[in-house]
KOLTOR-145828 format. One record per residue: x, y, z of N, C-alpha, C in turn. Coordinates in nm, 2 decimals, decimal comma. Layout:
N
[[X; Y; Z]; [X; Y; Z]; [X; Y; Z]]
...
***
This chain:
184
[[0,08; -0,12; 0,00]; [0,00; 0,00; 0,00]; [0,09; 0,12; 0,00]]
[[0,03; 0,20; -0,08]; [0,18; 0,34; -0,11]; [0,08; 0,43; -0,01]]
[[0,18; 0,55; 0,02]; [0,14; 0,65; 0,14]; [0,02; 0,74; 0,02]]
[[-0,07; 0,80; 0,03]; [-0,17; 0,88; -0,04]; [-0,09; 1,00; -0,06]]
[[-0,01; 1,08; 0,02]; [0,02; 1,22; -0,01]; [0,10; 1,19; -0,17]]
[[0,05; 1,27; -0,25]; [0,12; 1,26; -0,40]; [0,25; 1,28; -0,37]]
[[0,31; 1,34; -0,30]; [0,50; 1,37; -0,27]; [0,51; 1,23; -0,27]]
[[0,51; 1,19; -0,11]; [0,52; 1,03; -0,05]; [0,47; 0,92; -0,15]]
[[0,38; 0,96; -0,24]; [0,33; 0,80; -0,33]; [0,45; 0,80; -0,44]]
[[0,47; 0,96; -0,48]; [0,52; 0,94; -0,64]; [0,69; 0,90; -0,57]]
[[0,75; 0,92; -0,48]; [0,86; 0,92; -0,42]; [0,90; 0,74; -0,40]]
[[0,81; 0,68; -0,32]; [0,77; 0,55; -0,30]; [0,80; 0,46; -0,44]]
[[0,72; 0,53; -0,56]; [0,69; 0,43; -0,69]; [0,83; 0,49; -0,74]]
[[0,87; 0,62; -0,76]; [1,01; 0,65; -0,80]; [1,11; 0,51; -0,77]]
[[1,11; 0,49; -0,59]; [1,19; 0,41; -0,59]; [1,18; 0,23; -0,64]]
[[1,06; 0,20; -0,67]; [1,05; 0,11; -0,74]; [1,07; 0,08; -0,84]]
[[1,01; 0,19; -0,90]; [1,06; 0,20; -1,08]; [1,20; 0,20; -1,08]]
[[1,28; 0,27; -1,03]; [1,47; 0,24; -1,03]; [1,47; 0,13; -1,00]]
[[1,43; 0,06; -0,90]; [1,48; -0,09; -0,83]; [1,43; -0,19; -1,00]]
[[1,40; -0,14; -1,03]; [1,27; -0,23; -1,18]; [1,39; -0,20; -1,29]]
[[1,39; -0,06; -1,32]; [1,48; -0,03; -1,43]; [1,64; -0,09; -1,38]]
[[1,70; -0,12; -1,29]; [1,81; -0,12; -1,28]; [1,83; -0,30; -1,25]]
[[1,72; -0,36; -1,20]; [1,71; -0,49; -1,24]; [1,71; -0,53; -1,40]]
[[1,64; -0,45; -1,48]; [1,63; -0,51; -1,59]; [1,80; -0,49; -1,66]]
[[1,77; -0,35; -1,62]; [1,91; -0,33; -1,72]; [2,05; -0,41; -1,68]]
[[2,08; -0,50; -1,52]; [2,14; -0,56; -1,49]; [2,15; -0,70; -1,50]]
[[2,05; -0,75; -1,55]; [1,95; -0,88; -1,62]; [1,94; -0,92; -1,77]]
[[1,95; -0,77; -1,83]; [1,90; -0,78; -1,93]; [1,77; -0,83; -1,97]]
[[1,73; -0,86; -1,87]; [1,55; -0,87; -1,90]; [1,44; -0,76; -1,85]]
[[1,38; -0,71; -1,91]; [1,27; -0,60; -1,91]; [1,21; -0,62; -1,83]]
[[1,08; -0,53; -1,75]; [0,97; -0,60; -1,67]; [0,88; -0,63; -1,79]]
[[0,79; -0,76; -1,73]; [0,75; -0,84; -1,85]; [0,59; -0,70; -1,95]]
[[0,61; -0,69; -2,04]; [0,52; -0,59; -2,07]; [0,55; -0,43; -2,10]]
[[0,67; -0,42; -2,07]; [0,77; -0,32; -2,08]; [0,87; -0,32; -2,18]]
[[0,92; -0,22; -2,23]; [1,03; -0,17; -2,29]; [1,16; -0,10; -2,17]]
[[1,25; -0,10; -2,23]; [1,36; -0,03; -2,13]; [1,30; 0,09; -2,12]]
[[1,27; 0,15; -2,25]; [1,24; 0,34; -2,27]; [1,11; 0,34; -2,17]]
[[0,99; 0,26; -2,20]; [0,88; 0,27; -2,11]; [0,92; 0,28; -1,93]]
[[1,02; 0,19; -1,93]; [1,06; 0,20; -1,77]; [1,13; 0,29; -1,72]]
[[1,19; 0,39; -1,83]; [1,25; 0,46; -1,80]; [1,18; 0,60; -1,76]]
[[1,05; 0,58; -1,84]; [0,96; 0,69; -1,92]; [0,89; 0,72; -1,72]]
[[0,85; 0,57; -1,70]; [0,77; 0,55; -1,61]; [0,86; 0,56; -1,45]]
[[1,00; 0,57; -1,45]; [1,05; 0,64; -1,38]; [1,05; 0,79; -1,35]]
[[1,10; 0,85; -1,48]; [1,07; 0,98; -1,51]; [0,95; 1,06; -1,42]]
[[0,81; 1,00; -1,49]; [0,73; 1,04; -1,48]; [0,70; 1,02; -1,30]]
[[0,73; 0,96; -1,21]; [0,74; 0,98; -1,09]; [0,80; 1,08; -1,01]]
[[0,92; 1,08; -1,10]; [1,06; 1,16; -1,02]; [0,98; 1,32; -1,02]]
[[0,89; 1,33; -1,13]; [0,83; 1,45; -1,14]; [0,70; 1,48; -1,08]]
[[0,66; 1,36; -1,07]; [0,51; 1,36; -0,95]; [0,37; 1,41; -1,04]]
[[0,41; 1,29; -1,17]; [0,34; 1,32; -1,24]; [0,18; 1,22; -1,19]]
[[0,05; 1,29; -1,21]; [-0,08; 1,20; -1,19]; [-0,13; 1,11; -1,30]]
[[-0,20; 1,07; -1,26]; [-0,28; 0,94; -1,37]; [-0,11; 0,87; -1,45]]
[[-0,21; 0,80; -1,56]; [-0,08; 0,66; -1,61]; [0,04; 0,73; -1,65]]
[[0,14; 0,69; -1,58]; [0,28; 0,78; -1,59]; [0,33; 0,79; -1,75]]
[[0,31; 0,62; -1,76]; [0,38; 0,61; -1,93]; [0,33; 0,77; -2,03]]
[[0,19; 0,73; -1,97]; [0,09; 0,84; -2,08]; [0,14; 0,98; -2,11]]
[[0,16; 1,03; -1,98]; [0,23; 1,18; -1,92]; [0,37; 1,17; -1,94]]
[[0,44; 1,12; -1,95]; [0,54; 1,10; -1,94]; [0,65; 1,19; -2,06]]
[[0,75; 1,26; -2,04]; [0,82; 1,32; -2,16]; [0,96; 1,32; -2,13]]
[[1,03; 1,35; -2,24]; [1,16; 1,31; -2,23]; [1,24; 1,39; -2,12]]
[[1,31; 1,35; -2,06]; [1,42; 1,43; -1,97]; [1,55; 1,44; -2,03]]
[[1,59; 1,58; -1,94]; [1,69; 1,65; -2,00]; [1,86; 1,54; -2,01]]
[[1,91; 1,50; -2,11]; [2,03; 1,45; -2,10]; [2,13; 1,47; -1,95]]
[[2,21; 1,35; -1,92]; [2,26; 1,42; -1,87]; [2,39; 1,53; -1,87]]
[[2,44; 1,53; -1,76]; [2,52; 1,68; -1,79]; [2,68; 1,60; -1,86]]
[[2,69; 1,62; -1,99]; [2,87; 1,58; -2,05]; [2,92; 1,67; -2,12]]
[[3,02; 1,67; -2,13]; [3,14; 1,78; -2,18]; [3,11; 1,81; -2,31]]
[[2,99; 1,69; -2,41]; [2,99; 1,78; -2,49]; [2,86; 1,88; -2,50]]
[[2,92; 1,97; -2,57]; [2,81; 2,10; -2,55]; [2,70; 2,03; -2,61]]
[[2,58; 2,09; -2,55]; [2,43; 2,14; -2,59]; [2,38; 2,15; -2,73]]
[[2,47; 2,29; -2,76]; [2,40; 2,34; -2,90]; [2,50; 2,27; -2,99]]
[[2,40; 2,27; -3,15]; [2,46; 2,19; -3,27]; [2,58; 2,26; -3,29]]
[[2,56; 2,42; -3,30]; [2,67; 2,49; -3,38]; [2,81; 2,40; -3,28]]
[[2,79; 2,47; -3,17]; [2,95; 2,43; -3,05]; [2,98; 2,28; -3,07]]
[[2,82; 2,21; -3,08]; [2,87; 2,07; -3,07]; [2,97; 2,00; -3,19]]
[[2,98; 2,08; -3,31]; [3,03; 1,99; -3,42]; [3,15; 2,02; -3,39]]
[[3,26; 2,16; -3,35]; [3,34; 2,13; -3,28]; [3,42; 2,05; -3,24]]
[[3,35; 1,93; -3,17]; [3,40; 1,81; -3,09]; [3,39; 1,71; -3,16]]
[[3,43; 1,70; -3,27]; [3,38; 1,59; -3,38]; [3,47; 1,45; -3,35]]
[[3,36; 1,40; -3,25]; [3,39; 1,24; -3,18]; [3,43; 1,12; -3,26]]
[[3,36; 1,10; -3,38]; [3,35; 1,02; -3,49]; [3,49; 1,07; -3,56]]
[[3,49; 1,18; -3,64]; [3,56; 1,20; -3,72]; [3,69; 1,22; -3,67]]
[[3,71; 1,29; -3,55]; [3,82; 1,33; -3,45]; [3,89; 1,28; -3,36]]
[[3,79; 1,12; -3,38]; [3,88; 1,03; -3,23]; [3,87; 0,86; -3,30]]
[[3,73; 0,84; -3,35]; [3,72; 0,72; -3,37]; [3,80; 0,68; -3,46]]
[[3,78; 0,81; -3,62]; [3,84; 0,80; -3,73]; [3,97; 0,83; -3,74]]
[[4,04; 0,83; -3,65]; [4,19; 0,87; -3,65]; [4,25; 0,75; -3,57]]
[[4,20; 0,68; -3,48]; [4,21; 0,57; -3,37]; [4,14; 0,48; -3,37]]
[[4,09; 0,40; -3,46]; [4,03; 0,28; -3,47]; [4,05; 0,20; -3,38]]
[[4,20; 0,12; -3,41]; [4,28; 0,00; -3,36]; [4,32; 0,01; -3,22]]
[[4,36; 0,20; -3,23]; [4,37; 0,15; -3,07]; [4,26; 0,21; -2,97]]
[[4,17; 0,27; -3,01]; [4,08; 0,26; -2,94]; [3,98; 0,14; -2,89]]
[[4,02; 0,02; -2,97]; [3,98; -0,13; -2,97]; [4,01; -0,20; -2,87]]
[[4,16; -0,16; -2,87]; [4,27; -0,22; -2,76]; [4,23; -0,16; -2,64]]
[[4,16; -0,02; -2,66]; [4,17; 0,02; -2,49]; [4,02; -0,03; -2,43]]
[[3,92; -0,07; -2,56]; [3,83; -0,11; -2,57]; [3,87; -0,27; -2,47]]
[[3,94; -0,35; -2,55]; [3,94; -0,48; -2,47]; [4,05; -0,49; -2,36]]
[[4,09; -0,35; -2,29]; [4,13; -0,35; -2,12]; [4,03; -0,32; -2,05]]
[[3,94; -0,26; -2,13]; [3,81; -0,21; -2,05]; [3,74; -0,37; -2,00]]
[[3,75; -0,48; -2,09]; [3,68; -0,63; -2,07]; [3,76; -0,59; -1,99]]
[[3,91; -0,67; -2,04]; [3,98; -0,73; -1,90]; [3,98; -0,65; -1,73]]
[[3,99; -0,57; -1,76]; [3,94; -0,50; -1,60]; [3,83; -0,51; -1,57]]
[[3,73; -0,54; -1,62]; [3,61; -0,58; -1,59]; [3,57; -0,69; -1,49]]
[[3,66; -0,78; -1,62]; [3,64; -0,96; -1,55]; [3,73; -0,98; -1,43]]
[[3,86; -0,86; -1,41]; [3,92; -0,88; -1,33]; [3,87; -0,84; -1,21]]
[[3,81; -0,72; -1,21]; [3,76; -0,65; -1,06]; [3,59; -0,72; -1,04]]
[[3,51; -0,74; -1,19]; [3,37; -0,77; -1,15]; [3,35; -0,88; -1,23]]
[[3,41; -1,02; -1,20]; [3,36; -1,14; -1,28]; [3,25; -1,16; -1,30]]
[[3,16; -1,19; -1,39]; [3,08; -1,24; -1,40]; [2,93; -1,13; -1,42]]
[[2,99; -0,99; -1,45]; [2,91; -0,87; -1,43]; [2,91; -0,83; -1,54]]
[[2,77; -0,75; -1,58]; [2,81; -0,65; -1,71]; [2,93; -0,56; -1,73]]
[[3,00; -0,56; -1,87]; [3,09; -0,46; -1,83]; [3,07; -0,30; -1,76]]
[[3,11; -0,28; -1,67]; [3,10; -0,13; -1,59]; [3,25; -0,08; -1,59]]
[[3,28; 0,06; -1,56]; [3,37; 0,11; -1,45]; [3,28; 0,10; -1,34]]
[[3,37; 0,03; -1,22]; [3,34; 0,03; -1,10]; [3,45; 0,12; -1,04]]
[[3,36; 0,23; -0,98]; [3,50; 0,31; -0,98]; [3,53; 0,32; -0,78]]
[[3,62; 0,33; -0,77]; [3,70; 0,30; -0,64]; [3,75; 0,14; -0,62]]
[[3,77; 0,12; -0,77]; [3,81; 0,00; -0,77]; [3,97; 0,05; -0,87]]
[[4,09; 0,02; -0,78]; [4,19; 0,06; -0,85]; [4,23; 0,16; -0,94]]
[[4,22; 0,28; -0,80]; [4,20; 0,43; -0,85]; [4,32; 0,50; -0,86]]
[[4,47; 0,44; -0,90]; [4,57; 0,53; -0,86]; [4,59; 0,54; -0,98]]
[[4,55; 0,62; -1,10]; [4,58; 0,64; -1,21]; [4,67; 0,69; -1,28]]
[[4,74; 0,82; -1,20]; [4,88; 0,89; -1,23]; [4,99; 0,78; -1,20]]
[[4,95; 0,69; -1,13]; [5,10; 0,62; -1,07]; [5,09; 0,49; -1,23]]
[[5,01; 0,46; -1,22]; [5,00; 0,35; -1,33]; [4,98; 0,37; -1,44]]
[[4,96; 0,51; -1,51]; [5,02; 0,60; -1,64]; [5,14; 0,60; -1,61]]
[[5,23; 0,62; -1,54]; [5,38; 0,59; -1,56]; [5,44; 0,46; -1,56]]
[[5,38; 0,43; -1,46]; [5,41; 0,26; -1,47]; [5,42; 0,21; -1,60]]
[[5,27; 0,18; -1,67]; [5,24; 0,16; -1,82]; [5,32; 0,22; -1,92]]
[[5,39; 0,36; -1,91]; [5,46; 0,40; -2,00]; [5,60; 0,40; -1,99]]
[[5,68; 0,34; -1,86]; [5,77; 0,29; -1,88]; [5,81; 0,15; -1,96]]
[[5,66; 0,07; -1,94]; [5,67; -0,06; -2,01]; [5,59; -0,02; -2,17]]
[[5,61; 0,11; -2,23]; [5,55; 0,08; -2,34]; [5,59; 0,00; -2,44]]
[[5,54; -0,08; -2,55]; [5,64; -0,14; -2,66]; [5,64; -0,28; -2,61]]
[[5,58; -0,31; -2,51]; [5,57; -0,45; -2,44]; [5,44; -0,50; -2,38]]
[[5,39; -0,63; -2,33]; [5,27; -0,66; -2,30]; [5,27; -0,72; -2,14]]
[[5,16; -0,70; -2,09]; [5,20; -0,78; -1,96]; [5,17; -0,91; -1,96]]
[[5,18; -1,01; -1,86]; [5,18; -1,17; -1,86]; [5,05; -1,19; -1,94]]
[[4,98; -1,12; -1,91]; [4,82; -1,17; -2,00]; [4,85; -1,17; -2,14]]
[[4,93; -1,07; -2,20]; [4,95; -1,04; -2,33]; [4,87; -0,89; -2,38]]
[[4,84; -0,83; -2,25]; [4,76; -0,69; -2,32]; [4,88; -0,58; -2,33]]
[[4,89; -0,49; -2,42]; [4,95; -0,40; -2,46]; [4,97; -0,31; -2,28]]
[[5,14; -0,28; -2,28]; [5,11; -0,19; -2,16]; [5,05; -0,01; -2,25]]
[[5,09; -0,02; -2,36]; [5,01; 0,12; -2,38]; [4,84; 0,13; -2,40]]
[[4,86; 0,02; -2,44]; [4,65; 0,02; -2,40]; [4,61; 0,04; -2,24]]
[[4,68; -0,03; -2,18]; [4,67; 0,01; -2,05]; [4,68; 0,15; -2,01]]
[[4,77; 0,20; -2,08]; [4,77; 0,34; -2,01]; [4,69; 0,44; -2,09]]
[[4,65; 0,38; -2,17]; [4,56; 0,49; -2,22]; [4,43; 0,47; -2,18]]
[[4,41; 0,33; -2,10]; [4,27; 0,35; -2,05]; [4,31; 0,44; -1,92]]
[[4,40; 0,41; -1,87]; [4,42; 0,55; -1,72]; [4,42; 0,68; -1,76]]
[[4,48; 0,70; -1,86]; [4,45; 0,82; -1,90]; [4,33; 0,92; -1,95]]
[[4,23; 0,80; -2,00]; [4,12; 0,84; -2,04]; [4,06; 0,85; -1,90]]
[[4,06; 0,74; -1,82]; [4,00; 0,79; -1,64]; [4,04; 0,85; -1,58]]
[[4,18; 0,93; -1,60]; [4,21; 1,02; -1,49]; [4,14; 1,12; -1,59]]
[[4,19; 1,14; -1,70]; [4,09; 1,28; -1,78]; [3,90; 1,32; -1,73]]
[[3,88; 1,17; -1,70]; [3,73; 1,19; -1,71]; [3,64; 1,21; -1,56]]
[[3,76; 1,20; -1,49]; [3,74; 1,23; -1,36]; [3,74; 1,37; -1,31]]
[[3,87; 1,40; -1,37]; [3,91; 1,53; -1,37]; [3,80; 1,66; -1,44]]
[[3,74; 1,62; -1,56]; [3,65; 1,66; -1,62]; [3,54; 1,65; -1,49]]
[[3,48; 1,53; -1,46]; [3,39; 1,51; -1,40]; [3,37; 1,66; -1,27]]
[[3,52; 1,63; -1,21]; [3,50; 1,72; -1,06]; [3,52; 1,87; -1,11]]
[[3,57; 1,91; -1,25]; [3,59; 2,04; -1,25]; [3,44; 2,10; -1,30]]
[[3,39; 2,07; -1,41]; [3,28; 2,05; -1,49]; [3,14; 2,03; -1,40]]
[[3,13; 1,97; -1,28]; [3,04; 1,90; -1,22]; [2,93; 1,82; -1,29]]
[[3,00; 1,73; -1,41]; [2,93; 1,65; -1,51]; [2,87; 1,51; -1,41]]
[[2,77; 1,45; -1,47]; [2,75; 1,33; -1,40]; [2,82; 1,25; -1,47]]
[[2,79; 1,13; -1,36]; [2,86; 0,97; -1,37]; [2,80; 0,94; -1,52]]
[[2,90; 0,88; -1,57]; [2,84; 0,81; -1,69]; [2,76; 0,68; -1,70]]
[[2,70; 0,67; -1,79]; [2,58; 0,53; -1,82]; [2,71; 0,41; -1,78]]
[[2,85; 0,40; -1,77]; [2,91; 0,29; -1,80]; [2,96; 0,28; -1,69]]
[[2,96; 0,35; -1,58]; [3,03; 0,34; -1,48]; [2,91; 0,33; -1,34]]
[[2,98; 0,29; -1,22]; [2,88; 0,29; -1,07]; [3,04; 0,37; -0,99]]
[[2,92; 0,44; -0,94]; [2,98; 0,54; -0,80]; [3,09; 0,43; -0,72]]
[[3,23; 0,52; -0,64]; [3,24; 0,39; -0,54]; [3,18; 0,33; -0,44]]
[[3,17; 0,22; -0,41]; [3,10; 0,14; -0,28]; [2,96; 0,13; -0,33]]
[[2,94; 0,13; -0,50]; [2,80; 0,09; -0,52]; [2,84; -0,02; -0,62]]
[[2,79; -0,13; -0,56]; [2,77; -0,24; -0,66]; [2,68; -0,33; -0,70]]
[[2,71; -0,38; -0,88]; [2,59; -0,43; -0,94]; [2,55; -0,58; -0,85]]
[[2,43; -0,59; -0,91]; [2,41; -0,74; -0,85]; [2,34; -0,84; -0,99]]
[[2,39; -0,95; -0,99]; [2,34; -1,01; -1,08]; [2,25; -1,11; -1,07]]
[[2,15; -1,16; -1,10]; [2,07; -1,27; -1,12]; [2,05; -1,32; -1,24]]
[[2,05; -1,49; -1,16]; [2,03; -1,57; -1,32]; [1,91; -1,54; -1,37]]
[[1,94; -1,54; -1,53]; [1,78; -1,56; -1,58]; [1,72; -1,75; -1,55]]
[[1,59; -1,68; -1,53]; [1,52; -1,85; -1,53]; [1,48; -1,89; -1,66]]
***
């Protein structure tokens, strides 16, 4: 039974809907009759204390806050595609598959995430890594893939606390972690 005061009910279902959306998305399975966007819509629409069927009321919310700008003109600017992807293919692949391997190493068995406060000394292991560049460690991963995933993390942190941008879709806060269940 939810509390009647509309603050207390939509606050109540808010936190259900997250506990819902963040099962699925950690599952990979939907609530049954749902879409991700619907669950997301139908979070939304609580957070805002909206009445009657949320889906129905429901409208898009604002992005969250990232470095790249807002408007089209500033945004082209930052040409992601053309300016990072298309110049770094191969090794953005490589820093792509340290991103697995730190995954499986710190969160076996989990979606890939940064889990962050999980092996956070980044300056010290950008030098580490670039003294061993040109070489691989026991696993066989590039030490400069390595360091350019620290690099990309200390950048994005650094961004994060100057900027006051939020956490990204790919990452959990420290001391917050996923949980997984089998599917049946």
């Amino acid at each position: 039974m939810y509390d009647t005061n509309p603050e207390n009910y939509h606050m109540s279902r808010l936190d259900d809907a997250i506990d819902d959306l963040t099962r699925a998305v950690v599952t990979n399975t939907p609530r049954a009759g749902e879409t991700l966007e619907q669950m997301l819509a139908r979070a939304h629409a609580h957070a805002r204390g909206v009445k009657g069927p949320p889906l129905a009321n429901a409208t898009a919310e604002p992005p969250p806050r990232r470095y790249l700008p807002g408007d089209s003109s500033t945004r082209k600017t930052v040409p992601m595609v053309t300016g990072l992807v298309d110049y770094f293919p191969d090794a953005l692949a490589c820093v792509a598959e340290v991103s697995y391997g730190g995954n499986e190493k710190h969160n076996p068995g989990q979606p890939v995430h940064w889990a962050r406060g999980k092996s956070m000394d980044h300056a010290d292991c950008i030098l580490r890594h670039l003294t061993e560049r040109g070489y691989r460690d026991p696993s066989g991963v590039r030490h400069s893939a390595q360091m350019a995933w620290r690099a990309l993390a200390l950048l994005q942190e650094e961004l994060e606390k100057e900027q006051n941008l939020d956490l990204p879709r790919g990452a959990t806060a420290p001391g917050v972690e996923l949980t997984v269940t089998e599917k049946k």
